[in-house]
N, C-alpha and C positions, 0 to 999 in steps of 0.2 A: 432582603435588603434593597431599599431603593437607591435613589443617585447619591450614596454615599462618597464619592470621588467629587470633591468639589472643584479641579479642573475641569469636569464636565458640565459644570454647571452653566457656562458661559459657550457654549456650542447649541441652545436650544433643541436638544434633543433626547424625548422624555427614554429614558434607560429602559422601565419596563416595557414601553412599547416596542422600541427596537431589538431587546431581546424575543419578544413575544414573535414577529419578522423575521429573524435569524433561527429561532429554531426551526422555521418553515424548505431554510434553502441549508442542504448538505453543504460542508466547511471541508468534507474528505470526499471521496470518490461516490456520485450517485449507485443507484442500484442497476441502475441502465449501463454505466459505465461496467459495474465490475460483472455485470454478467454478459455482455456485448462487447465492449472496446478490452475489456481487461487483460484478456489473453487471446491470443491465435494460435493455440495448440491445437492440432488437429489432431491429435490423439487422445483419449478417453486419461491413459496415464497422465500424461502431462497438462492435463488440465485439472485433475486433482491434486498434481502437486502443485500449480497455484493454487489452487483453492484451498488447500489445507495450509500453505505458508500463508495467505492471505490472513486467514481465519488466525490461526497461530500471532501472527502479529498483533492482531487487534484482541486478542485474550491477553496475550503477554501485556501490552498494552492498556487495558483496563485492571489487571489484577496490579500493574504498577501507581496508575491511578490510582485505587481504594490504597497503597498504605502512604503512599503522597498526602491522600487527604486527612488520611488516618490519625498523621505525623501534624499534620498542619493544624488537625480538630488539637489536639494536644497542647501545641504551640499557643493556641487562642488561650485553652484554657487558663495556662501557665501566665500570658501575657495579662488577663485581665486579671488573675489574682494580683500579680506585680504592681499594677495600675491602681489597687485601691489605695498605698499608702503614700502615691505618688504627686510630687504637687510641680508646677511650673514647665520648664522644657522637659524634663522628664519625663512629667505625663503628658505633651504635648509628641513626645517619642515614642512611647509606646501608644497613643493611640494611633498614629500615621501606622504601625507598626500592625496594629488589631487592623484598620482600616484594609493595608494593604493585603492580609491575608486573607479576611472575609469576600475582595474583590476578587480575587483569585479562584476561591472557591468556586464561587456562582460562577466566575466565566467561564469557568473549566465544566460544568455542566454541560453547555451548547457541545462541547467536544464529543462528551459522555454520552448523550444522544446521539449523535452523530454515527459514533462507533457503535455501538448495540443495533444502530439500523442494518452497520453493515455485515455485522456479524450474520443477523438476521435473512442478507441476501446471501451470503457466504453457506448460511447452514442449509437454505434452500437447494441452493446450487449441488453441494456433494449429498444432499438426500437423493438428487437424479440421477446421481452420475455409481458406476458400478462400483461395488467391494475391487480393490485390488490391490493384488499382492507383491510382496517388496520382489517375486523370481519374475511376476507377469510388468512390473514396469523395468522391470532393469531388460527384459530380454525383448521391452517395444523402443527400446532405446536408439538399436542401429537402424532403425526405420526409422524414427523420429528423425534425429543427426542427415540421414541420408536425405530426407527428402526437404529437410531445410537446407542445408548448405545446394543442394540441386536448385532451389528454388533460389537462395543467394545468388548461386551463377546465373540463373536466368536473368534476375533483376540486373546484376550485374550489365550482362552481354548485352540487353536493350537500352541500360542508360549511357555506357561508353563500348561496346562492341568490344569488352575484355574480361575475363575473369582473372578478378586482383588475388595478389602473390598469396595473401593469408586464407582466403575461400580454396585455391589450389593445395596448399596443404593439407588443410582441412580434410580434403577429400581424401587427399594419398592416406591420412593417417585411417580412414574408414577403407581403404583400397579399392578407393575409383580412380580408375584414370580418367586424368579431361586431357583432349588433344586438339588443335588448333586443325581446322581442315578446311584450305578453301577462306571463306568465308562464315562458316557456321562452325561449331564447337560439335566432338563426341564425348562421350561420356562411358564407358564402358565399366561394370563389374569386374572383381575379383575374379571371377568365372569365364571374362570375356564377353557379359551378356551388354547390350546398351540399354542404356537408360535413360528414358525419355523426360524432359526438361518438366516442371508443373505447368 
């Protein structure tokens, strides 16, 4: 379908070309993004559970598209038969009608692409990363927790010299104590052991 939308008609700007340009630059997250900026899990688990919820969304995601368009291929169908026996604003309503769902179609392509790219970096990503199991991520858990809310204080303590009330909790519920000393912050274990800031 070419510039079927004739309010574009008066923008001077040829529709296939511009799609042909758009399919070139990602509308969602580059590939650099979702394997670089996407996540800062420093753990092997929790960076497959991005990856997998990532992944998961943009399946869920395209198998929603296919019956969207599934429903809409239908919709046309139905509309043009409608349209043969139709004469005046009638048929001047179902064709806006045809019109607008054919435009929908095609734009919803540029998405289509988009997502399969990223699916694509998505399936890259957990082809490298290890098999693992729902006992081996649940038990890299209190290390995970631990060493982010640690790392919370740190940011914390360098940008206003305090660890705020909800990161203090945080911790007690992991059984760290943080204790004011002086001028600098400890941090001690369940155990009594300390633990050092990232």
């Amino acid at each position: 379908m070419t510039n079927s939308v004739k309010v574009l008609e008066g923008t001077k700007i040829d529709i296939d070309t511009f799609r042909i340009k758009i399919d070139q630059i990602p509308f969602g997250n580059s590939a650099f993004q979702n394997t670089v900026l996407g996540d800062s899990s420093d753990t092997p688990e929790r960076k497959a559970r991005y990856v997998l919820l990532q992944l998961n969304q943009k399946l869920n995601a395209l198998v929603e598209c296919h019956f969207r368009r599934r429903l809409t291929e239908i919709d046309l169908a139905e509309l043009r038969e409608q349209r043969k026996g139709l004469k005046g604003f009638s048929a001047d309503r179902v064709d806006v009608l045809i019109e607008q769902k054919e435009w929908g179609l095609v734009s919803e392509q540029k998405l289509i692409k988009d997502c399969l790219v990223e699916v694509e970096s998505f399936q890259r990503m957990l082809e490298e990363l290890p098999q693992i199991s729902r006992a081996e991520f649940e038990a890299a858990e209190k290390g995970y927790w631990r060493d982010r809310l640690l790392g919370d204080a740190e940011r914390e303590i360098i940008s206003g010299g305090f660890v705020s009330v909800s990161t203090l909790a945080a911790l007690g519920q992991l059984k760290i104590l943080a204790a004011r000393e002086g001028d600098g912050w400890n941090f001690l274990d369940d155990g009594g052991v300390a633990l050092k800031l990232k």
